[in-house]
C-alpha positions as CSV (number, residue, x, y, z in Angstrom):
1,X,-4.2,-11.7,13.5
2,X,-7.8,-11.1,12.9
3,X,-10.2,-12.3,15.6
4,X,-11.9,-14.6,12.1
5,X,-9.1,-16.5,11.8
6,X,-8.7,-20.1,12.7
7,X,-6.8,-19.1,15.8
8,X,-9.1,-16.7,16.9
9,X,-6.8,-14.0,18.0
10,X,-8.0,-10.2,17.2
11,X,-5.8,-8.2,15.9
12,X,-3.2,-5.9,18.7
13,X,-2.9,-2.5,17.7
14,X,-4.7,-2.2,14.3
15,X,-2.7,-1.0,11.4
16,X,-2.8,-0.8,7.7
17,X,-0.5,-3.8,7.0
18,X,-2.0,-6.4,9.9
19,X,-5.5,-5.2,8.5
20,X,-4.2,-6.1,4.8
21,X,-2.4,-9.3,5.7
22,X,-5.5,-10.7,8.3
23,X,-7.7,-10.4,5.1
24,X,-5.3,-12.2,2.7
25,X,-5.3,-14.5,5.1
26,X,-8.9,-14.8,5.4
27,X,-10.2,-15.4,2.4
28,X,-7.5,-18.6,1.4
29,X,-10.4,-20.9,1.9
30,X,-12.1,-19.4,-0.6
31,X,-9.5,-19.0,-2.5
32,X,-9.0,-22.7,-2.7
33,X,-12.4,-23.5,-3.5
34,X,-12.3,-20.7,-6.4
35,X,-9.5,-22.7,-8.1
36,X,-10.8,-25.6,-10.1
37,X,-13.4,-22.6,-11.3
38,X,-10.7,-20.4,-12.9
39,X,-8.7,-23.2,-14.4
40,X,-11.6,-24.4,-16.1
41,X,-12.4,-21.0,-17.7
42,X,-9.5,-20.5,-19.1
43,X,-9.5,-23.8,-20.6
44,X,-13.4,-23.3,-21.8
45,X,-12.8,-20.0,-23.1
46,X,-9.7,-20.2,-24.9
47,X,-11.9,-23.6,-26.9
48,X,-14.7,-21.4,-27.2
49,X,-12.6,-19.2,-29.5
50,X,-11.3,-16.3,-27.1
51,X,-7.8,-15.9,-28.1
52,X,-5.2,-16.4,-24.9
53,X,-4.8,-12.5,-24.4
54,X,-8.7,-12.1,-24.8
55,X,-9.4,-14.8,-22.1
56,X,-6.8,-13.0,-20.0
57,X,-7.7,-9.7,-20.7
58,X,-11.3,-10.8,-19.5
59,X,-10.4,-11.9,-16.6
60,X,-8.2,-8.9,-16.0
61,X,-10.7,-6.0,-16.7
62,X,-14.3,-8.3,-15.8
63,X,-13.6,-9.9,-13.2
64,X,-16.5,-12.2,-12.3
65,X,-16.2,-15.9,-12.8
66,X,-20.1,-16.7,-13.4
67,X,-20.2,-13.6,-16.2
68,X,-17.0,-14.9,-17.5
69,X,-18.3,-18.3,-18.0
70,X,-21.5,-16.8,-19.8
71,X,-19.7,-14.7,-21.8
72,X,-17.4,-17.2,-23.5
73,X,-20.1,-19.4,-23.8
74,X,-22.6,-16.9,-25.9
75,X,-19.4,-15.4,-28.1
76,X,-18.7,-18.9,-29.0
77,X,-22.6,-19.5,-30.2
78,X,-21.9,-15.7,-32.1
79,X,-24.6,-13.9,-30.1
80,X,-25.2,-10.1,-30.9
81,X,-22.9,-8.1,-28.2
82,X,-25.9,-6.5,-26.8
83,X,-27.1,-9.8,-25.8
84,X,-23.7,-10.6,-24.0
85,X,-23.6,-7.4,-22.2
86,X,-27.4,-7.5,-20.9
87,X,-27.4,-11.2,-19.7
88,X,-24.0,-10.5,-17.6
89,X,-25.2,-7.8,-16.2
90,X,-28.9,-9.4,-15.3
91,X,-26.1,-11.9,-13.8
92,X,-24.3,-9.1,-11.8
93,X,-27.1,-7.7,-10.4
94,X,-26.5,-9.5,-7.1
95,X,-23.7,-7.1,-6.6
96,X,-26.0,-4.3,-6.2
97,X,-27.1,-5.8,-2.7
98,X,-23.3,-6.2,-1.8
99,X,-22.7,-2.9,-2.4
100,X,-25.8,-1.7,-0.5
101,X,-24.5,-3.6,2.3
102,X,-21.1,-1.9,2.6
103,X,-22.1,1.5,1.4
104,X,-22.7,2.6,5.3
105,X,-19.1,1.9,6.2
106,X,-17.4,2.9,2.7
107,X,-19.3,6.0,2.3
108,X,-17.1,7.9,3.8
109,X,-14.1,6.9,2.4
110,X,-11.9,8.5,-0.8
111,X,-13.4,8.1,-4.2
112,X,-10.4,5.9,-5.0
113,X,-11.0,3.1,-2.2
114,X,-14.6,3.1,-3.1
115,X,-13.8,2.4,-6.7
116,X,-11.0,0.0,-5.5
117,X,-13.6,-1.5,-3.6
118,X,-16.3,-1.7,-6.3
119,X,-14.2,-3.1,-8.4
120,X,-12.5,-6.0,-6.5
121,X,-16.3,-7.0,-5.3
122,X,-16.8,-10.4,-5.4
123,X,-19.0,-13.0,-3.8
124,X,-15.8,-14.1,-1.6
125,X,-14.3,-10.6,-0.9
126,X,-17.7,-9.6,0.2
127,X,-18.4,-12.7,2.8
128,X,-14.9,-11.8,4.6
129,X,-15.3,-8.3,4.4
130,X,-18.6,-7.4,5.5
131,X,-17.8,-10.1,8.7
132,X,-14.9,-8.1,9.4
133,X,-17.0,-4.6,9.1
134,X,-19.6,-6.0,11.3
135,X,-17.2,-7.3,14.1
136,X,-17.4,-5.3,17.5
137,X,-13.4,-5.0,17.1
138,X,-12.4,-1.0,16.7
139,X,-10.5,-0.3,14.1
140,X,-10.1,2.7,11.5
141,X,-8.2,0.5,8.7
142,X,-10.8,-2.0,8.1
143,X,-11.4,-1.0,4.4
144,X,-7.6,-2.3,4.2
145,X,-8.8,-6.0,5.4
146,X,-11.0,-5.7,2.8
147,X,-8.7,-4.8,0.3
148,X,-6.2,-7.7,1.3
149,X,-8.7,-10.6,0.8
150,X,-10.4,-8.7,-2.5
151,X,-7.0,-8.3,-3.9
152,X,-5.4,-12.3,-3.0
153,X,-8.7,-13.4,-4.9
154,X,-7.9,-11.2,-8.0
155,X,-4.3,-12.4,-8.1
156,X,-5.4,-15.9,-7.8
157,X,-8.1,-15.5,-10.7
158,X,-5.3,-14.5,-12.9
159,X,-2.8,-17.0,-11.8
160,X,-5.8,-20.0,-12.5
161,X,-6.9,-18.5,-15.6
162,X,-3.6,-18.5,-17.1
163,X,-2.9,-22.0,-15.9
164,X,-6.0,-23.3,-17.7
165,X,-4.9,-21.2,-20.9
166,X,-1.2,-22.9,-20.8
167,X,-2.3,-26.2,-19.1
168,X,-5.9,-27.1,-19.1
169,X,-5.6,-28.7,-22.7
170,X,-3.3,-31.0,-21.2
171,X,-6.4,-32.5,-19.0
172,X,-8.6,-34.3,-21.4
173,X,-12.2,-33.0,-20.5
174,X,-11.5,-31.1,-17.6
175,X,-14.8,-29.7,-17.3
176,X,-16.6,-32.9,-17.1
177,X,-14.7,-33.8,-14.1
178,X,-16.9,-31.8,-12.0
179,X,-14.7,-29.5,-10.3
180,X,-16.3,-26.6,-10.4
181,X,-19.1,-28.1,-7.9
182,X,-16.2,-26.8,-5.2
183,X,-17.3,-23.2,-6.1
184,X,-20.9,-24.6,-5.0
185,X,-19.3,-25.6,-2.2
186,X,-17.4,-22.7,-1.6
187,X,-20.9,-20.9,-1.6
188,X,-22.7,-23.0,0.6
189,X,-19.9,-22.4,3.0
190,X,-20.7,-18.8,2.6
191,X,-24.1,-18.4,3.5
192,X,-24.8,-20.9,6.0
193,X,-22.5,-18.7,8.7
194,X,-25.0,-15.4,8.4
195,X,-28.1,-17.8,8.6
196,X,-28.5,-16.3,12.6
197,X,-32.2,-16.7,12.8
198,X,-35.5,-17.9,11.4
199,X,-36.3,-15.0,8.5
200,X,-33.0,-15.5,7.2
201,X,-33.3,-19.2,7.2
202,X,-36.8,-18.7,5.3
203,X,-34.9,-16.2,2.6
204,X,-32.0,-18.6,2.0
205,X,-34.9,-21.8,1.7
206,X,-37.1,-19.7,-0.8
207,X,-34.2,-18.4,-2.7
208,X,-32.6,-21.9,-3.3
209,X,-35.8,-23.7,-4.1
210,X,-36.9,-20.6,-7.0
211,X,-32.9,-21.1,-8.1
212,X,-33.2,-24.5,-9.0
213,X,-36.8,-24.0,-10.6
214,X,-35.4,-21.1,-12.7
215,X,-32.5,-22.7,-13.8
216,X,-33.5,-23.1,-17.3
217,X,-34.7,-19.3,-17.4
218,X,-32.8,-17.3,-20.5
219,X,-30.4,-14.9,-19.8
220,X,-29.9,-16.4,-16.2
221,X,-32.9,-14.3,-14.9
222,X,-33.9,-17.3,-12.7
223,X,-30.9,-15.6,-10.4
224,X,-32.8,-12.5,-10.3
225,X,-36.1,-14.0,-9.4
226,X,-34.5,-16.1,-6.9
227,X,-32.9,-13.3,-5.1
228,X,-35.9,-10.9,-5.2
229,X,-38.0,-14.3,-3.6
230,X,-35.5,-14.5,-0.8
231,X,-35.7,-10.8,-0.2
232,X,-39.5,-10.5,-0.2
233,X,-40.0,-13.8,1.9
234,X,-37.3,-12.7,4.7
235,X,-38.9,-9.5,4.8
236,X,-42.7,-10.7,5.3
237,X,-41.4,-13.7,7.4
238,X,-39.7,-11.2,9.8
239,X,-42.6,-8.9,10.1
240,X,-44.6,-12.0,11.1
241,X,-42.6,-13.1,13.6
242,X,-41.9,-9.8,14.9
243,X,-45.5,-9.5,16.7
244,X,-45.5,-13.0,17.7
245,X,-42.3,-12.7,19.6
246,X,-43.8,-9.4,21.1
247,X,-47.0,-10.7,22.2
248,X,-44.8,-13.9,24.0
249,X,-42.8,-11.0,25.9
């Protein structure tokens, strides 16, 4: 059992199937929080307009929950295509730093796992992944970890948005019930663990304060602003305290 799990045991004699399994089992509080969130698409889109087998076949073949959500959401207001396609992807940019983050350790795997990889990357496969990438613990199967937690969250994005396509009309209102603040949540939970010193504490600060001011930005670019804010103010803040700590020593 992987050394990130709540018992705190690293894994004994790394393989492909306790890699696969640790990571499935990683990422379950994640999962959990992800929940409410794909129940409530599929009950959004499939009002929205999207047909049952188009709001499944979305979440099938996309694959992101916040793209998803702005998706319906302009196909029901009948916005041209191009739009749609241009605003997810402004949205999806974030996955672009992901990647960059794991390319040193995936590079060198088979075009097949990489695309496997791409594919399944999400904001929750990353978080476990990259923890387990960066752990001191040897192991040549840690791209299967990876693949354990990023598949469990793709199975249970299916599982929630065909519940809210066959249930979610049952709930009156559903979405104004205010469960998809656990995703916030869920987020929080994220980043606060890889806040280790003061420049990332400054990125994560900057970013969330241009978040909220952008909010009302078209096209979500506020996200894009926000994460090129964080990036810019971790970078200058760390070459500022860089010489400081060097003229204490």
């Amino acid at each position: 059992m992987s050394k990130f799990l709540s018992k705190g045991k690293p894994l004994i004699d790394p393989s492909p199937s306790t890699e696969f399994w640790a990571g499935a089992r990683d990422i379950i509080p994640l999962v959990v929080g992800a929940v409410p969130f794909g129940i409530i698409f599929g009950t959004l889109a499939t009002t929205a307009g999207l047909s049952p087998s188009g709001t499944l076949a979305m979440s099938i073949f996309v694959f992101a929950g916040s793209s998803q959500f702005i998706a319906a959401g302009l196909i029901a207001a009948k916005t041209n295509w191009l739009l749609i396609v241009l605003t997810t992807f402004v949205v999806n940019l974030r996955h672009l730093l992901y990647a960059v983050s794991l390319l040193p350790y995936a590079k060198k795997l088979p075009q097949m796992w990489k695309m496997l990889m791409a594919f399944w990357l999400t904001d929750e496969s990353f978080a476990v992944g990259i923890r387990r990438y960066e752990s001191n613990e040897q192991s040549a199967f840690k791209h299967w970890y990876y693949i354990g937690a990023a598949l469990t969250m793709y199975l249970n994005w299916q599982l929630c948005t065909l519940l809210g396509i066959t249930t979610g009309q049952l709930v009156p209102n559903a979405a104004e019930w205010g469960l998809d603040f656990a995703m916030s949540v869920t987020f929080i939970g994220m980043v606060v663990p890889y806040v280790k010193n003061k420049p990332m504490g400054i990125a994560v600060i900057v970013a969330g304060v241009i978040a909220v001011l952008g909010y009302g930005m078209p096209h979500k670019l506020g996200l894009m602003a926000a994460a090129i804010a964080g990036i810019i103010a971790g970078v200058l803040s760390e070459k500022a305290i860089e010489p400081t700590a060097s003229i204490k020593n």
